[in-house]
N, C-alpha and C positions, 0 to 999 in steps of 0.2 A: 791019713790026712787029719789034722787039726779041725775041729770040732769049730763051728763060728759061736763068739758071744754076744750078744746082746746088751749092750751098758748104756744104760738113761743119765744122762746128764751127767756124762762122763769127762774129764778136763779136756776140757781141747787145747788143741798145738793149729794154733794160725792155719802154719806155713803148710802141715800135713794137709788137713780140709779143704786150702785151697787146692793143693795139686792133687786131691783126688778127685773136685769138683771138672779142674783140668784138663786130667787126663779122661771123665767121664764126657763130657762136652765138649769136647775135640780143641777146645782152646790153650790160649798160651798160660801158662803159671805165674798169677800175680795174687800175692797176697791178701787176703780180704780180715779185716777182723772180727771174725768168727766169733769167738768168747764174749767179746764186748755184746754184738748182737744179739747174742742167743740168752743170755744174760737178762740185757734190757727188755726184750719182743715177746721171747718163747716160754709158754708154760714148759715146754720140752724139749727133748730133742734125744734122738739114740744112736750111736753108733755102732757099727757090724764090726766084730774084730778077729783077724784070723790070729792068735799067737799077740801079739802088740801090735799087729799092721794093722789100720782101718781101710778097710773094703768097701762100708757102704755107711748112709748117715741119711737122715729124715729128720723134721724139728715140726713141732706145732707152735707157730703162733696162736693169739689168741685176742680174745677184746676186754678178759678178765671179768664175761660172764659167761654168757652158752654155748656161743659159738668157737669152733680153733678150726683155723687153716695150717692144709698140710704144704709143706713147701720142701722146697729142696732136695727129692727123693734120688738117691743117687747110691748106684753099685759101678766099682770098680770093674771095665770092662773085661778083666783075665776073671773075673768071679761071677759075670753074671750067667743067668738062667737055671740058676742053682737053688733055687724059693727066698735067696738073703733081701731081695727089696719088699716079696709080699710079707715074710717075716718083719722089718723094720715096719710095715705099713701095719702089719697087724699090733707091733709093741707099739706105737703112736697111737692108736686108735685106743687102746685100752688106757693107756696113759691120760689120753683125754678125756674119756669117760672117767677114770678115776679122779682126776683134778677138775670135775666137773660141770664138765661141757656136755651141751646135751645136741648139738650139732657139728659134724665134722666136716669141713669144705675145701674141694684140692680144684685147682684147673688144671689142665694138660692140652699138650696137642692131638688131636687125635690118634695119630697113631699109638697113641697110650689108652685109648680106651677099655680094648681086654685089661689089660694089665689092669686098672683102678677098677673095674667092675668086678674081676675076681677078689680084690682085695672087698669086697664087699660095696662099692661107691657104684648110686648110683647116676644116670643122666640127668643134666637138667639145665635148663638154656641160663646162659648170664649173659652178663656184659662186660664188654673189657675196653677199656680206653688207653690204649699208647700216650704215653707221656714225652 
């Protein structure tokens, strides 16, 4: 089997991001534009890549001081439980210590809690407001 790579701020292709956002969230395949965003918002972002297929993808926003939010953390459901999302969570988090953020902050729903506590995050109450 193919070795997964890890590529920061690697070109993205739209249409791939969205259908693997897609096929990760059980929903239908609609184009989002990825590049533009990640571009404008993200000190970062990495994608998991088996051979040229991307499998998995994480990005840090940021406020371009101390704080980055992790958002979007997503493996390709034929490749998960294989360590490729704590891997991405781990090259994000370095990533944003390296572009020099001294806080990293992710939300989830609960049933992700192991998952981000292994990755090293801990709990902490916030708020969240639906729009």
């Amino acid at each position: 089997m193919t070795e997964i790579e890890y590529r920061p701020r690697f070109p993205v292709d739209d249409d791939e991001l969205s259908a693997l956002h897609a096929k990760a969230f059980g929903s239908t395949a609609t184009t989002i534009p990825w590049a533009r965003r990640l571009e404008r918002h993200s000190l970062t972002w990495i994608g998991a890549f088996l051979g040229d297929r991307l499998v998995g993808f994480v990005h840090v926003c940021w406020d371009g001081g101390a704080h980055g939010f992790l958002l979007d953390t997503v493996v390709d459901p034929d490749h998960q439980r294989r360590g490729i999302g704590r891997r991405l969570a781990a090259s994000a988090i370095a990533e944003a210590r390296d572009g020099g953020c001294e806080w990293l902050h992710v939300d989830y729903e609960a049933r992700w809690d192991d998952f981000y506590r292994r990755c090293g995050f801990g709990a902490t109450k916030a708020g969240l407001l639906r729009l």
